[in-house]
C-alpha positions, 0 to 999 in steps of 0.5 A, spaced: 720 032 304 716 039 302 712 042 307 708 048 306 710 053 310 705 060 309 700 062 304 699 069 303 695 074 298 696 080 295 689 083 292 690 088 287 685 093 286 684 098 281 680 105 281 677 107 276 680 114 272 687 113 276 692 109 273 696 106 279 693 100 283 693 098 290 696 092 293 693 089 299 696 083 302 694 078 307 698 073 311 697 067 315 692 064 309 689 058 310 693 053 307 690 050 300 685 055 300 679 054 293 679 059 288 672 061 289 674 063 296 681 068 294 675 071 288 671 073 295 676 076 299 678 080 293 671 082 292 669 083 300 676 088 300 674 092 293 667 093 297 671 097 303 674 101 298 671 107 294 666 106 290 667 103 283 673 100 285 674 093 282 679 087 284 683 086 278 687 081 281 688 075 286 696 073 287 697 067 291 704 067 294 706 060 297 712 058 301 715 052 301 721 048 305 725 042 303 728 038 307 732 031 308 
């Protein structure tokens, strides 16, 4: 039997004129969360940064047991 066990994030933003990115990452998400709502996370994180700083990226992490 599979059973979801966590979801986490990790937004990746990205400042203009400096080359490495920052991650952000996010624990204990919501199961099954939809699309629009991870790309409004990742837009509501870009906006606490400096300015001008973009979301580049989403990356949705899910673990999953099986069992007998």
């Amino acid at each position: 039997m599979k059973t979801l066990d966590s979801t986490k994030l990790t937004v990746v933003l990205k400042e203009p004129g400096v080359e490495k990115t920052k991650k952000q990452n996010l624990a204990n998400i919501t199961p099954n969360p939809e699309e629009a709502q991870i790309f409004d996370l990742g837009d509501i994180l870009a906006s606490f940064a400096p300015d001008a700083t973009i979301c580049e990226s989403v990356i949705k992490t899910e673990q999953v047991s099986y069992r007998k």
